[in-house]
VEXDREN-952114 format. One record per residue (C-alpha): residue number from 0; z, x, y. Coordinates in steps of 0.05 Angstrom, whole numbers, plus 5000, padded with zeros to 4 digits. Layout:
+-----+------+------+------+
! num !    w !    u !    v !
+-----+------+------+------+
! NUM !    Z !    X !    Y !
...
+-----+------+------+------+
END
This chain:
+-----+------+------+------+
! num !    w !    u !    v !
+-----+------+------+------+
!   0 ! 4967 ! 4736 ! 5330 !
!   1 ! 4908 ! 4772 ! 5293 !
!   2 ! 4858 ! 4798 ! 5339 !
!   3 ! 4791 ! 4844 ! 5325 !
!   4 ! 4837 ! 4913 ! 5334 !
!   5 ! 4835 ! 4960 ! 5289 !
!   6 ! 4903 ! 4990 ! 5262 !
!   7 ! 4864 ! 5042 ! 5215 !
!   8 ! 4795 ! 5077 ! 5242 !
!   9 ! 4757 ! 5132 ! 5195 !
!  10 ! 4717 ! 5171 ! 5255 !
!  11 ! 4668 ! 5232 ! 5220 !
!  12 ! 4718 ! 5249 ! 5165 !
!  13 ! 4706 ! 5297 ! 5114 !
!  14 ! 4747 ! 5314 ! 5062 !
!  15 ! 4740 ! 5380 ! 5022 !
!  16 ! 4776 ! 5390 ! 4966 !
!  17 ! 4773 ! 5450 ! 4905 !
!  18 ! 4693 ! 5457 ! 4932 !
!  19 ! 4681 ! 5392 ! 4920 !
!  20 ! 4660 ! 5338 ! 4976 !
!  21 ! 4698 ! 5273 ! 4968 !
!  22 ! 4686 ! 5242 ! 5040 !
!  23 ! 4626 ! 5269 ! 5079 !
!  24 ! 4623 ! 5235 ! 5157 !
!  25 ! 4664 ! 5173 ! 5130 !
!  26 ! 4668 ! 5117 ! 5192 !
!  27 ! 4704 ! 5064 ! 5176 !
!  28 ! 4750 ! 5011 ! 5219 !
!  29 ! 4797 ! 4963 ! 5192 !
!  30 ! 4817 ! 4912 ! 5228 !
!  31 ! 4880 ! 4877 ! 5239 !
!  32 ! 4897 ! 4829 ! 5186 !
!  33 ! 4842 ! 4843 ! 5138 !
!  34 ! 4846 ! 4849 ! 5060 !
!  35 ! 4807 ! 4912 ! 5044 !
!  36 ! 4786 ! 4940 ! 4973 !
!  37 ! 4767 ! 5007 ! 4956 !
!  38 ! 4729 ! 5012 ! 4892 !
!  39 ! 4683 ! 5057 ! 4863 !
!  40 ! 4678 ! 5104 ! 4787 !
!  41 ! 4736 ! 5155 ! 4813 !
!  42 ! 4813 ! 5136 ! 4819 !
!  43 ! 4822 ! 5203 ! 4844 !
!  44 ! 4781 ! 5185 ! 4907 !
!  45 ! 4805 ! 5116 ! 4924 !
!  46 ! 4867 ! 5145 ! 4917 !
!  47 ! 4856 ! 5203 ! 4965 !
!  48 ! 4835 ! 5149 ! 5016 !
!  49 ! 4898 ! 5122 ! 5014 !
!  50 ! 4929 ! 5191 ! 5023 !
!  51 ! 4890 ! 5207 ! 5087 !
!  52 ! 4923 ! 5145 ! 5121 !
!  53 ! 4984 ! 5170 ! 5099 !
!  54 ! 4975 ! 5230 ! 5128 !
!  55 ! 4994 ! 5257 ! 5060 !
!  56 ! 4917 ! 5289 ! 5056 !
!  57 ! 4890 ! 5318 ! 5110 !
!  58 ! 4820 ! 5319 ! 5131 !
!  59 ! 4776 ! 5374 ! 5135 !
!  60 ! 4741 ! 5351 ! 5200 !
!  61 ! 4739 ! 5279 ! 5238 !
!  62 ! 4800 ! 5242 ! 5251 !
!  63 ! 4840 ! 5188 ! 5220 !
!  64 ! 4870 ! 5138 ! 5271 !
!  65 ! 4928 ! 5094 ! 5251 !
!  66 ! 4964 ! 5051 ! 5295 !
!  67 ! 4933 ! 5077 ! 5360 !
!  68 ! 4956 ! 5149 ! 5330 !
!  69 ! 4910 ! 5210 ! 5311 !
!  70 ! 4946 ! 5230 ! 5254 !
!  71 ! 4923 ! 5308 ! 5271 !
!  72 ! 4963 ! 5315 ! 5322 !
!  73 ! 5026 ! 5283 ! 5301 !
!  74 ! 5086 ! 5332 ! 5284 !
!  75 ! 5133 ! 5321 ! 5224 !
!  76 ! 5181 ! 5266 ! 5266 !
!  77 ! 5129 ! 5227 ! 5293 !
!  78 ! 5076 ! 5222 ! 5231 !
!  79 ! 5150 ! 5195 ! 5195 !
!  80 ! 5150 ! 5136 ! 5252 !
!  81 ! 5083 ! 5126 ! 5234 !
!  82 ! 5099 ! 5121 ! 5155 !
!  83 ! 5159 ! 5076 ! 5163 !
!  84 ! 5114 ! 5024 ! 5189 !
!  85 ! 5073 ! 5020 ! 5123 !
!  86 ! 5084 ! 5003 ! 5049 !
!  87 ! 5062 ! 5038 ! 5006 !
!  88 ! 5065 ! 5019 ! 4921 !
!  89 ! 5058 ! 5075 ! 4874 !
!  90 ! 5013 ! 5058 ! 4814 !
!  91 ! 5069 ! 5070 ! 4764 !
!  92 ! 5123 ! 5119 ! 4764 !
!  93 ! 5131 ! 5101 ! 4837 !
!  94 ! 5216 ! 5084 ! 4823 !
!  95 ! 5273 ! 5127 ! 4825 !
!  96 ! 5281 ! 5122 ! 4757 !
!  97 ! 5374 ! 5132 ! 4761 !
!  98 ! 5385 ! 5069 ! 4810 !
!  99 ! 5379 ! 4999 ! 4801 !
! 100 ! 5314 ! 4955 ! 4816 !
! 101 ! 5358 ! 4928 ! 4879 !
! 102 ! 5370 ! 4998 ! 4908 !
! 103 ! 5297 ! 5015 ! 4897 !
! 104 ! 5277 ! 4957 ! 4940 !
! 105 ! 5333 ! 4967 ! 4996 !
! 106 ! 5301 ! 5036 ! 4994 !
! 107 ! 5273 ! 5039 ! 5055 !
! 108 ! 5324 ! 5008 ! 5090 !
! 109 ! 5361 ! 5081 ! 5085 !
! 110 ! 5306 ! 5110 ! 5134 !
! 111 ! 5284 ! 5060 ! 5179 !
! 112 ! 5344 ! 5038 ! 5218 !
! 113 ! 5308 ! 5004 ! 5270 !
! 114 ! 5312 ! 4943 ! 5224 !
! 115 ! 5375 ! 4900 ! 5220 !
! 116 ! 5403 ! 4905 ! 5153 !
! 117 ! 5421 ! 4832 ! 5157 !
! 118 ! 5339 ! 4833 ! 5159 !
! 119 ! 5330 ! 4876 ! 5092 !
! 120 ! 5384 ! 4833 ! 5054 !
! 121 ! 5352 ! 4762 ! 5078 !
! 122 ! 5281 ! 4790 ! 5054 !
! 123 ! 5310 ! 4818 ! 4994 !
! 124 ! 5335 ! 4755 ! 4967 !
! 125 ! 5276 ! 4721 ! 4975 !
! 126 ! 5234 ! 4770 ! 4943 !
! 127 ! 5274 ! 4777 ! 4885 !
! 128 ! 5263 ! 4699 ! 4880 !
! 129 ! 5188 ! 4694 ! 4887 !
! 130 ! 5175 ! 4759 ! 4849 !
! 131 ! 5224 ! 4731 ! 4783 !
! 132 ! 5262 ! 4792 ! 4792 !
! 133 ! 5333 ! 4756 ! 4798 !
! 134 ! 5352 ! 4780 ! 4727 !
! 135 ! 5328 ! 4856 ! 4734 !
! 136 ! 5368 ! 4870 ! 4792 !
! 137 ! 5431 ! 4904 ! 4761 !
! 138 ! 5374 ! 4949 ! 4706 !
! 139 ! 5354 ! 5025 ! 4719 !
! 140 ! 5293 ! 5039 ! 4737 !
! 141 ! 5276 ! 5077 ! 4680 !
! 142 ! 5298 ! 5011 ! 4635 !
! 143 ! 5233 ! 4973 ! 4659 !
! 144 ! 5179 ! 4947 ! 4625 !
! 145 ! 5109 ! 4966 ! 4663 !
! 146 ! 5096 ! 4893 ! 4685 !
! 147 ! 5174 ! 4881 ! 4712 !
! 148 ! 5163 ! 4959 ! 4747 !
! 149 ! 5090 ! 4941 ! 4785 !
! 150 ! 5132 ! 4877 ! 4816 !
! 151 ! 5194 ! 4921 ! 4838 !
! 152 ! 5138 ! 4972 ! 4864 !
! 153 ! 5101 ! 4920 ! 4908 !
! 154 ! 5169 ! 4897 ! 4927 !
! 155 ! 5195 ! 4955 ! 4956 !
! 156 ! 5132 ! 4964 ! 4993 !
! 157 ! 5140 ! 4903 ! 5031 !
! 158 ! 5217 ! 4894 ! 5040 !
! 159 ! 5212 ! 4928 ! 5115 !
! 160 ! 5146 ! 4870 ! 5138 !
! 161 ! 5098 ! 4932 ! 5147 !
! 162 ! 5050 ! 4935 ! 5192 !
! 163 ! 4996 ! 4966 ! 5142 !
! 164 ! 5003 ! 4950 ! 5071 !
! 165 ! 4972 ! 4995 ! 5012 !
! 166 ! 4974 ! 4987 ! 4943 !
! 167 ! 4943 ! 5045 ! 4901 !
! 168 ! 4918 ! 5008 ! 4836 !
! 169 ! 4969 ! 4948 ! 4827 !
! 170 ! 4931 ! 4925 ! 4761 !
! 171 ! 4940 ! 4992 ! 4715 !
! 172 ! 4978 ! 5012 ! 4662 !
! 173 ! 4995 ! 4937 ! 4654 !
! 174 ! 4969 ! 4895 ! 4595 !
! 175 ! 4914 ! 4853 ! 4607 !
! 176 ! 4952 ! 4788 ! 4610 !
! 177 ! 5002 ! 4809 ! 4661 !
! 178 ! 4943 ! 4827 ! 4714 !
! 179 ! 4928 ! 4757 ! 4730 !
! 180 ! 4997 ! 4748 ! 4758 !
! 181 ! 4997 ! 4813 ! 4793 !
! 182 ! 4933 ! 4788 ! 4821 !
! 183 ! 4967 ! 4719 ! 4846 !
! 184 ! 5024 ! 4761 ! 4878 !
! 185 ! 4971 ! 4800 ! 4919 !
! 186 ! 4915 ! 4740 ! 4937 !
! 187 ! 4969 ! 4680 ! 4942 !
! 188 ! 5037 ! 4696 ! 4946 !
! 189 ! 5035 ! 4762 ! 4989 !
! 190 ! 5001 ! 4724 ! 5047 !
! 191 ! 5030 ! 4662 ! 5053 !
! 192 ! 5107 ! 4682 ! 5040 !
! 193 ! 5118 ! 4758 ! 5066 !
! 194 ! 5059 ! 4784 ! 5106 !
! 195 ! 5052 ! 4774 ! 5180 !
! 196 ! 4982 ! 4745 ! 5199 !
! 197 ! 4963 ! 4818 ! 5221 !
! 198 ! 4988 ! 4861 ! 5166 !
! 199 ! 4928 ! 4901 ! 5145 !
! 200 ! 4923 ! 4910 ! 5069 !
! 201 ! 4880 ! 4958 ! 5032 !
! 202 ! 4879 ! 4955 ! 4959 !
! 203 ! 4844 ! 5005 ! 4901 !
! 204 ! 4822 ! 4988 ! 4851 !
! 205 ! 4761 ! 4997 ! 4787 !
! 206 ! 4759 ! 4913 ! 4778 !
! 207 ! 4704 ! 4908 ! 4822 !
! 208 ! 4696 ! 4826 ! 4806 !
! 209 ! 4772 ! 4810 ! 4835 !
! 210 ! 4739 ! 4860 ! 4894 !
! 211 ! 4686 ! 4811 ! 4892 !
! 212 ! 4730 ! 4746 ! 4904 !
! 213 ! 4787 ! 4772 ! 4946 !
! 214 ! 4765 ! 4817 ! 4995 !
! 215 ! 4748 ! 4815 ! 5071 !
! 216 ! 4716 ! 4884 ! 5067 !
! 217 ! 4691 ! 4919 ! 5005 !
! 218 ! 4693 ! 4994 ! 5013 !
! 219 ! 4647 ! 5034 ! 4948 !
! 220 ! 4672 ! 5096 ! 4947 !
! 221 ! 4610 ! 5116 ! 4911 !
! 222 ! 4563 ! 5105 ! 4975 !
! 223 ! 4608 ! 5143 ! 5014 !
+-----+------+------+------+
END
């Protein structure tokens, strides 16, 4: 059941980086279940959020909480736990490009064996269904088109029911007609077919008018 917890809290961070400021005393909470959107001029910086909750970047002072965890003080083992709860899509170039779009969805299934395969292969099918990736299953992942790669990136990201889901610009380096589906997989599908009611999802992204529409919480990197 969704409740008013937060699953990712932003307490006093700042982030230095090459003697330049990106976050200065960022506090932010979001909550389980929302839909959150990070816009703003610099895809460097909404990407760099999306780092920090990865525990990829690191902050320079303040903490980042995820899942009840200070990601400071985790250790190498433990911040992993932490990461095989989340998806994560890759704007492009996100897909081991030698194996097949099916082995870069099972993907995750190789490190988080807490999971039933049974789980991972029930899932899988029905992604491949709802995402029209049936025919693509066999190609490399080198052999994709951009608009066929995005959907096998969003797939994989969801294939293990994360508890946080983030997808680091899901509308570039596609053409222009392909975003409104990407868009439909995100707002419609995503929800109502493979995200528990309190999956948190935070999304970048420069189209501030789909912001606009879709979000529960609009963060501007630009204020921040």
């Amino acid at each position: 059941m969704r409740q008013d917890k937060a699953t990712i809290k932003f307490e006093n961070v700042t982030l230095d980086f090459e003697k330049e400021n990106k976050f200065i005393n960022l506090n932010l909470d979001i909550l389980q279940g929302e839909k959150v959107f990070v816009t703003g001029q610099n895809d460097k910086n909404r990407t760099t959020l999306l780092y920090l909750i990865l525990g990829v970047a690191k902050p320079s002072s303040g903490r980042v909480i995820v899942l009840d965890k200070n990601l400071k003080t985790l250790n190498k083992i433990k911040l992993f736990e932490i990461r095989k709860k989340i998806g994560y899509a890759h704007p492009q170039r996100g897909l081991l490009r030698n194996i097949t779009v099916e082995e870069n969805i099972l993907l995750p299934a190789r490190f988080n064996y807490s999971i039933n395969y049974d789980f991972y292969k029930a899932r899988y099918e029905k992604i491949i269904q709802k995402f029209d990736l049936s025919k693509y299953t066999d190609k490399l992942g080198w052999r994709l088109e951009n608009i066929i790669e995005k959907r096998t990136l969003i797939a994989r990201s969801i294939i293990h029911d994360p508890d946080i889901l983030l997808l680091d610009e899901p509308t570039t380096y596609i053409e222009e007609k392909d975003k409104a589906e990407i868009k439909y997989l995100i707002d419609d599908v995503l929800p109502k077919e493979f995200l528990k009611e309190t999956c948190s999802t935070i999304i970048t992204t420069e189209d501030d008018d789909w912001a606009k529409l879709s979000a529960d919480k609009n963060i501007d990197i630009n204020t921040k």
